[in-house]
C-alpha positions in Angstrom: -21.9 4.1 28.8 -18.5 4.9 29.7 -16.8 8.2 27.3 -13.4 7.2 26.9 -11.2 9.8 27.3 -9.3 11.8 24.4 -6.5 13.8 26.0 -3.2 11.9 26.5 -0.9 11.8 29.2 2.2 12.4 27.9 3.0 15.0 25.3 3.0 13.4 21.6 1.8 10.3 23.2 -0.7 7.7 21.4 -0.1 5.2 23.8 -0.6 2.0 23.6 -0.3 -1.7 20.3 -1.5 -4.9 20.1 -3.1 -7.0 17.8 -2.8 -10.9 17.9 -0.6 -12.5 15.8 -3.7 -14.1 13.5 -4.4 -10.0 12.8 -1.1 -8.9 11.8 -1.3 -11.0 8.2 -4.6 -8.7 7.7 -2.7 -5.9 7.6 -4.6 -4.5 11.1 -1.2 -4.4 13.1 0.5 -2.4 10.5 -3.1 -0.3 10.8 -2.1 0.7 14.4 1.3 1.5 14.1 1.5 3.7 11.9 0.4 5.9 14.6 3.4 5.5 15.8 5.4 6.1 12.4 6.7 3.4 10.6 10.1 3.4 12.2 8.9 3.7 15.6 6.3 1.1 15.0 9.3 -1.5 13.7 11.4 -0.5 17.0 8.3 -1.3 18.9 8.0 -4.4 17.6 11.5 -5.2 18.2 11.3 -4.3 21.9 7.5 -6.4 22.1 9.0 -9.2 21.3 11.9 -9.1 23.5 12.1 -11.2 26.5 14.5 -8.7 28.1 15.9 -5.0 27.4 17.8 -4.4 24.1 20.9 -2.1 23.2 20.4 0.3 20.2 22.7 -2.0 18.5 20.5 -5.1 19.0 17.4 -3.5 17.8 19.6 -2.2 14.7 20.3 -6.1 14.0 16.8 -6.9 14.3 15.5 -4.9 12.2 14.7 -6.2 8.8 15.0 -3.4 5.9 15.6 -3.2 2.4 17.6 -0.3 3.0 20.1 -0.4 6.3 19.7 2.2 9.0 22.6 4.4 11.1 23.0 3.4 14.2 22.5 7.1 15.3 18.9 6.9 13.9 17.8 4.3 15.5 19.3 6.0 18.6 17.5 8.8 18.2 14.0 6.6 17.6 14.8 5.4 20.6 15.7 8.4 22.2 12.1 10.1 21.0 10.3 6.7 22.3 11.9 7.9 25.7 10.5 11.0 25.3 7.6 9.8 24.5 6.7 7.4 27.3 7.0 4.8 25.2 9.9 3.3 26.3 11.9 3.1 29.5 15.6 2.7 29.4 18.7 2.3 32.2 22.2 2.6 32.0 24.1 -0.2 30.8 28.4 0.6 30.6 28.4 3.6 28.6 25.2 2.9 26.6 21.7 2.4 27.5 19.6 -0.6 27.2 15.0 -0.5 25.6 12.2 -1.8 26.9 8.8 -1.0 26.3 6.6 0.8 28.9 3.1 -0.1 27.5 2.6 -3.6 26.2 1.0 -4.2 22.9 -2.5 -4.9 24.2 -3.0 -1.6 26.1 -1.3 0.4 23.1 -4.3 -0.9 21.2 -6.6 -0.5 23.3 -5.5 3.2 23.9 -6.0 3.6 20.3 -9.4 2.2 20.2 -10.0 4.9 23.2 -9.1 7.5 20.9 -11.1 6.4 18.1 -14.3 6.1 20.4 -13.4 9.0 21.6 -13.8 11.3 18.5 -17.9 9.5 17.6 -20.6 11.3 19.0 -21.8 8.0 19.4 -19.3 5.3 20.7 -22.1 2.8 21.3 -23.1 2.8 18.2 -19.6 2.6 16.7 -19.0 0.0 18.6 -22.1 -2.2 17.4 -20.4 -1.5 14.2 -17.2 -2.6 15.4 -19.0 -6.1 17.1 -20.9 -7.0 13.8 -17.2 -7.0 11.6 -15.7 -9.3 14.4 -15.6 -13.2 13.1 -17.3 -15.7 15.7 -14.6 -16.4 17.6 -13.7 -12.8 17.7 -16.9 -12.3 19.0 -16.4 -15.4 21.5 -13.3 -13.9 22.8 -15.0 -10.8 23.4 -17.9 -12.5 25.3 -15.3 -14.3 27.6 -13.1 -10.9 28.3 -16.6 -9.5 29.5 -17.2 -12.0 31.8 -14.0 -12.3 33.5 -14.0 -8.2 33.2 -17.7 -9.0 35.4 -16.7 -11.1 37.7 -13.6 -8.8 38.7 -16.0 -6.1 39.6 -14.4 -4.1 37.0 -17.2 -3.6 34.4 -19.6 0.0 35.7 -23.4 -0.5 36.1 
């Protein structure tokens, strides 16, 4: 079985969240992101489902709060997403325009990593992890590990 790896490569770096739409009413996406913190999670969001780059002030207008932000903080998000890895930005005029590095999928899956990472026994948690998946989780699974297969990807 393959150990998944626990150091990261970038510095204050969790990389990597996806969940399919279907999970995010259970409450699972929200799960994930908060390793991100809860503003960085909402930015991430923003820039996930953005078909191109966004300004700060575009992710500002996106963003649904009870309580409005400054526009320097969610600069300064941003600016610590840069830092981070987790976002990539370029000049645009005087300002810079987001986008996300990692997409949701592989932030997720870098979590999971993580998580397997710190069991002594990442087969067994991920039994664990198989038996709490609904049919057509488990389906999907089945089919990903196939196509993984036939790609040559999957380690005897």
């Amino acid at each position: 079985m393959r150990r998944w790896r626990s150091d990261r490569r970038r510095a204050g770096s969790n990389l990597l969240c996806g969940i399919e739409q279907s999970h995010a009413e259970s409450g699972a996406e929200e799960e994930l992101l908060r390793s991100l913190g809860a503003l960085e999670g909402e930015i991430m969001r923003c820039l996930w489902s953005a078909p191109t780059s966004r300004s700060v002030r575009e992710v500002l207008e996106e963003l649904d709060r009870d309580k409005p932000l400054a526009y320097t903080t969610v600069m300064t998000v941003l600016e610590n997403l840069h830092r981070k890895g987790f976002v990539r930005r370029e000049k645009a005029g005087r300002a810079f325009r987001y986008t996300s590095t990692v997409t949701r999928e592989q932030h997720t899956a870098e979590l999971m990593g993580g998580v397997l990472a710190g069991t002594d026994d990442p087969g067994a948690a991920l039994l664990h992890f198989v038996r709490r998946m609904s049919p057509e989780e488990q389906s999907e699974l089945r089919a990903a590990l196939e196509r993984l297969g036939e790609s040559g990807g999957i380690e005897p």
